[in-house]
C-alpha positions as CSV (number, residue, x, y, z in Angstrom):
1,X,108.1,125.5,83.9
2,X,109.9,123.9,86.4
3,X,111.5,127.3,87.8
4,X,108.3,128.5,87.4
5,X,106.5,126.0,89.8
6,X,110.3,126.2,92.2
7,X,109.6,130.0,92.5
8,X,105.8,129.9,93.0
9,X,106.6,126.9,96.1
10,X,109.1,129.7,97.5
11,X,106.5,132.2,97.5
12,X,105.2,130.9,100.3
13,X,109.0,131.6,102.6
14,X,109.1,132.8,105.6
15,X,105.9,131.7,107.3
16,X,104.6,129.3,105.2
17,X,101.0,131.4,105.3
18,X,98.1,130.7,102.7
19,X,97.7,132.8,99.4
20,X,94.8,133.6,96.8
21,X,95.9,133.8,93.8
22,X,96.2,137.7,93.1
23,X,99.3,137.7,96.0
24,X,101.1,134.7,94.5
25,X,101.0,136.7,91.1
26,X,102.5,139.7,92.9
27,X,104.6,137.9,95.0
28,X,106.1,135.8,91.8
29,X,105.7,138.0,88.7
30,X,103.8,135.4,87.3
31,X,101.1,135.8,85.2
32,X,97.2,134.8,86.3
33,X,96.9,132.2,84.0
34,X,100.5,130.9,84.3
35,X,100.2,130.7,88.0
36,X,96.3,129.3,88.2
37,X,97.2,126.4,85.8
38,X,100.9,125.6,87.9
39,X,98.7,126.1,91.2
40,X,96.2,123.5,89.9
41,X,99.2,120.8,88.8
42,X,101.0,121.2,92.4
43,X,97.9,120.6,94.0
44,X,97.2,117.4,91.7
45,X,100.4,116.4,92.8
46,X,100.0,117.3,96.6
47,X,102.5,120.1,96.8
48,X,99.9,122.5,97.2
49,X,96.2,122.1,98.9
50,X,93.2,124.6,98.4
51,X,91.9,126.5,101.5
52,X,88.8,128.1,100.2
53,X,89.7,130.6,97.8
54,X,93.3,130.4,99.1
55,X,96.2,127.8,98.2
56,X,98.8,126.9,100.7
57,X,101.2,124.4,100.9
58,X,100.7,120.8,100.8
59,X,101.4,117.8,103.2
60,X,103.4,115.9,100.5
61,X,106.4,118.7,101.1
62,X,106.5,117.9,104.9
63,X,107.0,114.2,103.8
64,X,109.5,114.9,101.5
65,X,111.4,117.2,103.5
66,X,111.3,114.9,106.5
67,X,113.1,112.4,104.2
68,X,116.0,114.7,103.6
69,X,119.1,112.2,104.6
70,X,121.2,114.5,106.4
71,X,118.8,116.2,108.7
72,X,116.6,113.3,109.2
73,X,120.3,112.1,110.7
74,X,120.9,114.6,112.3
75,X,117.4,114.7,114.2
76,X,117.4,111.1,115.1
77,X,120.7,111.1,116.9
78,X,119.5,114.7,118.8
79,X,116.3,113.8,120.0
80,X,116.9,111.8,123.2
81,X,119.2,115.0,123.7
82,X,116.8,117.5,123.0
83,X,114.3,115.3,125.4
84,X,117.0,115.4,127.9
85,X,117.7,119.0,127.6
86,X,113.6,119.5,127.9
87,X,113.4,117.6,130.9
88,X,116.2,119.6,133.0
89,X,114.1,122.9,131.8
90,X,111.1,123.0,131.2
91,X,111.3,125.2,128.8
92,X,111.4,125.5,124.7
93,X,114.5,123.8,123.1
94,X,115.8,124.2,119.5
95,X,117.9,122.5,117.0
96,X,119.3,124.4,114.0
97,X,121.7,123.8,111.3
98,X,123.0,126.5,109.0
99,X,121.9,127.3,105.5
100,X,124.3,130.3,104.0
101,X,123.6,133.2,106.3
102,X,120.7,131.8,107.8
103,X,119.7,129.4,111.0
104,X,117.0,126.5,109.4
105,X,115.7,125.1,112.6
106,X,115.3,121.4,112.3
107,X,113.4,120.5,115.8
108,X,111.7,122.3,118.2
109,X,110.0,120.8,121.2
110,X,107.5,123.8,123.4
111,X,108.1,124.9,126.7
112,X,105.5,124.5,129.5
113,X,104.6,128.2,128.8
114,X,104.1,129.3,125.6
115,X,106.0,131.8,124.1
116,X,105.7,133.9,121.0
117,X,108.6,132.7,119.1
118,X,109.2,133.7,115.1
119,X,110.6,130.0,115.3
120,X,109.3,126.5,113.4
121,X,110.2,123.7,112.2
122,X,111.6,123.8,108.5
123,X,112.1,127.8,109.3
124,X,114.6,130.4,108.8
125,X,116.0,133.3,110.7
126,X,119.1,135.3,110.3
127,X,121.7,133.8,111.9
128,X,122.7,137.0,113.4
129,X,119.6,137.3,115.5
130,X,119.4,133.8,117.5
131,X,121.3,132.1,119.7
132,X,121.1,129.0,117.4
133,X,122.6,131.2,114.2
134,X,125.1,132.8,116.5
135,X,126.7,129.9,117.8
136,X,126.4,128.4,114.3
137,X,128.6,131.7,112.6
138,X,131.3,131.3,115.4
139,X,132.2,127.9,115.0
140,X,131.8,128.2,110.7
141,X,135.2,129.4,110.5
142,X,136.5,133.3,109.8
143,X,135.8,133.9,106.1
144,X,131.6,133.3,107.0
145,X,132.0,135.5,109.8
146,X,133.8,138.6,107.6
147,X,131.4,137.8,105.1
148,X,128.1,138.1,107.3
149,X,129.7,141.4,108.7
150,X,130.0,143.0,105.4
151,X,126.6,142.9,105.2
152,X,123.7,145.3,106.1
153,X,123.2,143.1,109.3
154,X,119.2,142.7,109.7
155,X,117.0,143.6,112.5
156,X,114.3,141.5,114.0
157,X,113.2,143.8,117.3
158,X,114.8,146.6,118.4
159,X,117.3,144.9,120.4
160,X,119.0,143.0,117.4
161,X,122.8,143.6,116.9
162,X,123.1,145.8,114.1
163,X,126.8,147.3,114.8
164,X,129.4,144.7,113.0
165,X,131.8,145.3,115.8
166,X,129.6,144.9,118.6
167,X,128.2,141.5,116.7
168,X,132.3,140.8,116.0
169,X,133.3,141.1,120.0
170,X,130.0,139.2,120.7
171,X,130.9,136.3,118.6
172,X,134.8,136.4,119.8
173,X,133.3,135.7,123.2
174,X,131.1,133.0,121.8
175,X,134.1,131.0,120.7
176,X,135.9,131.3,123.9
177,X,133.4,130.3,126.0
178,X,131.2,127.8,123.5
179,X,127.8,129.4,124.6
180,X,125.8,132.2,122.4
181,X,123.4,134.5,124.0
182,X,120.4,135.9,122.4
183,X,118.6,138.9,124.5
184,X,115.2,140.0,123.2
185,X,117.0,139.8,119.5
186,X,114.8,137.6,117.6
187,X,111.2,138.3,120.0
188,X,110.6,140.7,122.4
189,X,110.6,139.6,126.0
190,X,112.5,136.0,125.3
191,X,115.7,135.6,126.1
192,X,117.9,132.0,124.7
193,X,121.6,130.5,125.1
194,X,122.7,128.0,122.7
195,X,125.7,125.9,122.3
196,X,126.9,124.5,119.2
197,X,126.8,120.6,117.8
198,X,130.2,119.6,116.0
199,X,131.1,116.2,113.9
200,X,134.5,117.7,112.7
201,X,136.4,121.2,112.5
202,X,133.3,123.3,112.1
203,X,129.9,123.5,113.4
204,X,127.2,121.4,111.7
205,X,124.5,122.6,114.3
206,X,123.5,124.3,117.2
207,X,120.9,123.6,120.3
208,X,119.5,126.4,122.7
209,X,116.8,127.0,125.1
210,X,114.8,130.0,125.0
211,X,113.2,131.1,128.5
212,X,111.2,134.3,128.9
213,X,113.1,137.0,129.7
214,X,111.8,137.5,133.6
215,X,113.5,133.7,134.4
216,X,116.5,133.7,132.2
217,X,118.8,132.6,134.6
218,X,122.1,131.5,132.6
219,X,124.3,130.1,135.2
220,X,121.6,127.6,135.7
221,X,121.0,126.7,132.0
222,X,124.3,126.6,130.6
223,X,125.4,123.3,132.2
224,X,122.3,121.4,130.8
225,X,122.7,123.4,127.4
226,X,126.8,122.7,127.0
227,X,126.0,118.9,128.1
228,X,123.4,118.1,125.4
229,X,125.5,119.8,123.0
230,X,128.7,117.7,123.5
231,X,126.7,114.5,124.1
232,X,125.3,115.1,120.7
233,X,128.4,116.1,119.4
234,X,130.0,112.4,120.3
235,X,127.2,110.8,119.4
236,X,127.8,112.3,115.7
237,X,131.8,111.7,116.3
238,X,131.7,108.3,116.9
239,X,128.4,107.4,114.8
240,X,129.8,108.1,111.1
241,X,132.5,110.3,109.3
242,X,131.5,114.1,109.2
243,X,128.4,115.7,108.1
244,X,128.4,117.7,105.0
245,X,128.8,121.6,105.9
246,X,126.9,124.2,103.9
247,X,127.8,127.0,101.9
């Protein structure tokens, strides 16, 4: 019953949307009754709420997510970073961490103008589509990168890298320079450059700022971007040994 409830919670991935009953049968291969009595139980226990005729999910997960050692770290020491970075901008900032072959973005703080971003907090997007994931699967070492390349690579807009060897030269160029570019690859019309966050050999996060693509001016950002990034990363150097790395 448990990985019944566990796949009836994941149901709800990407977007977190609400469901009636009939689409978290279909979604789960669950049967009606099965999934009515496990919907009732989670939303005793708070994991789920109702919404009408609709269930979605419930503000005990937030709190227990929030509570999640290593990224409740990890966010503590960013923020006044993040704020910094926000500050010189103006503009929407992110803070991601990698989960196998996908960005989970940990912190996001809005831009004075809003954009139409498939980001959130406690989200995931490939890694190969956003400046966060990109500088996150350049600095996660060679046998990630050849992996994620093997792969049918996915495609969020049109303008997402698809070709493995354009994706490769782009994330040679990454590691060279320490700054991942994102054009129109994850939304239409927003452009982002992102810098990665290290406390040892490899990545264990990334930051970015993503700008509408009419005042995407990197020359100007990437200062304030690289800045945050290394501030953060000797804040995490000096504040404890290194963070655990996923798979």
């Amino acid at each position: 019953m448990l990985d019944k409830a566990a796949a009836l919670l994941d149901c709800f991935r990407p977007d977190g949307g609400r469901f009636r009953l009939t689409e978290i049968t279909a979604r789960t291969g669950l049967t009606k009754t099965t999934a009515f009595r496990l919907c009732a139980d989670l939303v005793r226990l708070g994991l789920l709420e109702r919404d009408g005729e609709a269930y979605r999910l419930g503000g005990k997960l937030f709190e227990l997510g929030s509570l999640v050692p290593r990224r409740l770290d990890l966010r503590e020491a960013a923020l006044p970073f993040l704020q910094d970075l926000f500050e010189a901008t103006h503009e929407t900032v992110h803070l991601g961490v990698r989960e196998g072959h996908e960005v989970v973005y940990v912190e996001r703080i809005h831009g004075h103008q809003t954009l139409s971003l498939p980001s959130r907090i406690g989200g995931r997007l490939p890694l190969t589509c956003t400046g966060v994931g990109k500088a996150l699967l350049a600095f996660s070492g060679p046998g990630l990168v050849d992996e994620v390349l093997a792969e049918p690579l996915p495609r969020l807009t049109s303008h997402s890298v698809t070709d493995p060897v354009r994706l490769r030269t782009a994330i040679e160029q990454i590691q060279v320079s320490g700054l991942a570019y994102e054009e129109q690859e994850a939304a239409v019309g927003v452009n982002c450059i992102a810098s990665p966050v290290f406390d040892g050999p490899t990545a264990v996060a990334a930051l970015s700022v993503a700008v509408p693509r009419g005042r995407f001016h990197p020359a100007q950002l990437a200062p304030a971007v690289r800045t945050a990034a290394l501030g953060l990363s000797r804040v995490l150097r000096a504040g404890r040994g290194p963070m655990d790395t996923p798979s």
